[in-house]
N, C-alpha and C positions, 0 to 999 in steps of 0.2 A: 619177850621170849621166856619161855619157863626153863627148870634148871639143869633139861637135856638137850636142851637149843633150840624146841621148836618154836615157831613162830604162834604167836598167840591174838598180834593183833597188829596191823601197820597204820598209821598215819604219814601221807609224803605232806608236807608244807612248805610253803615261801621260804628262802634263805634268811629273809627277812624279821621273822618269826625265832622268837628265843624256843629253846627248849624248853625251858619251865613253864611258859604260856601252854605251849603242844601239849607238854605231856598232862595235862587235863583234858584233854579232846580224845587221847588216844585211852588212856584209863576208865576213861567214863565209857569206853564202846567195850570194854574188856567183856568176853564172854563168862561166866562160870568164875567169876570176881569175889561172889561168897567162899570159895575154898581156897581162896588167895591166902596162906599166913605170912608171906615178909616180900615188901618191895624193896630189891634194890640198885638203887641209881649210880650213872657215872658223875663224875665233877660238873657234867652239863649241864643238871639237874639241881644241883646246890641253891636250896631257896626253902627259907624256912616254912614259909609261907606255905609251898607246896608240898612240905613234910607233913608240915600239921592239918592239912587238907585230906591228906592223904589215908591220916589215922583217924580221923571224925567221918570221911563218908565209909570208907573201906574195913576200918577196926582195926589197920594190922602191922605192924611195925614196918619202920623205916630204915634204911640204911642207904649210907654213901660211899662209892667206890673209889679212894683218890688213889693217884699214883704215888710211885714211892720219889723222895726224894732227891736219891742218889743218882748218879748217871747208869747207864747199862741197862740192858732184860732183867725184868724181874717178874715172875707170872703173880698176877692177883688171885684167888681166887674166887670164882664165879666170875669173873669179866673176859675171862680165856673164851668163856662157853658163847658170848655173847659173838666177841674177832672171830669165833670158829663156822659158826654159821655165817654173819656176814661174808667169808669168808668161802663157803659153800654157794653163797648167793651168786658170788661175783665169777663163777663157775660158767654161768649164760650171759650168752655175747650178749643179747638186749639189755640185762641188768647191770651191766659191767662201764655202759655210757646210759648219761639222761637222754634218752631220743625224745620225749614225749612231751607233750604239748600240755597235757591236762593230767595234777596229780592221782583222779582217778583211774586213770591207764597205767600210770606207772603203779600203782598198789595193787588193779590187779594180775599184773605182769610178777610182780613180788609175791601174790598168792599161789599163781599159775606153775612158777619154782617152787616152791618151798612144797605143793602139792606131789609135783613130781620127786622132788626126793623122799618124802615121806612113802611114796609107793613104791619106790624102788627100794629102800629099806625094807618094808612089810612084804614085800615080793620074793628077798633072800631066804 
């Protein structure tokens, strides 16, 4: 997602499947990637490996999002933006449970949302 919550690129994968594996599958399919200046990840993401991967094919800084220690709410920023759309997502009954059989139906069922709100904004 870019840093007004839209969606920019989905990848659904196996439970089975770490994040830091994915998220080279979904990075590499990023549209409009050269105007990218800063990636940054949640604790899921935590792998050096995939930082320094990140800055050699992309050019563009890294950063990791942890949470705060303490017990209680505490808003991070930039990771509110990320819950807020998911969050927008989970608005449609289909997105809201996995029904589907093949990840390609569920991302483009993820597109097919995030299309409509973006027209329902630009329509106000």
């Amino acid at each position: 997602m870019d840093t007004q919550g839209w969606l920019l690129r989905v990848l659904v994968h196996p439970a089975n499947e770490q994040d830091k594996v994915a998220g080279r599958w979904v990075l590499q399919r990023l549209p409009l990637w050269d105007r990218l200046q800063r990636f940054i990840f949640d604790s899921g993401y935590a792998s050096d490996a995939l930082m320094h991967w990140c800055q050699q094919v992309f050019g563009v800084e890294t950063e990791i999002t942890c949470r705060g220690k303490e017990t209680g709410f505490e808003v991070l920023p930039k990771r509110w933006i990320v819950e807020r759309t998911l969050g927008w997502l989970n608005r449609f009954r289909r997105l809201s449970k996995d029904f589907e059989q093949l990840p390609a139906v569920s991302e483009g069922f993820i597109y097919l949302a995030m299309s409509h709100l973006m027209l329902r904004r630009l329509t106000r």
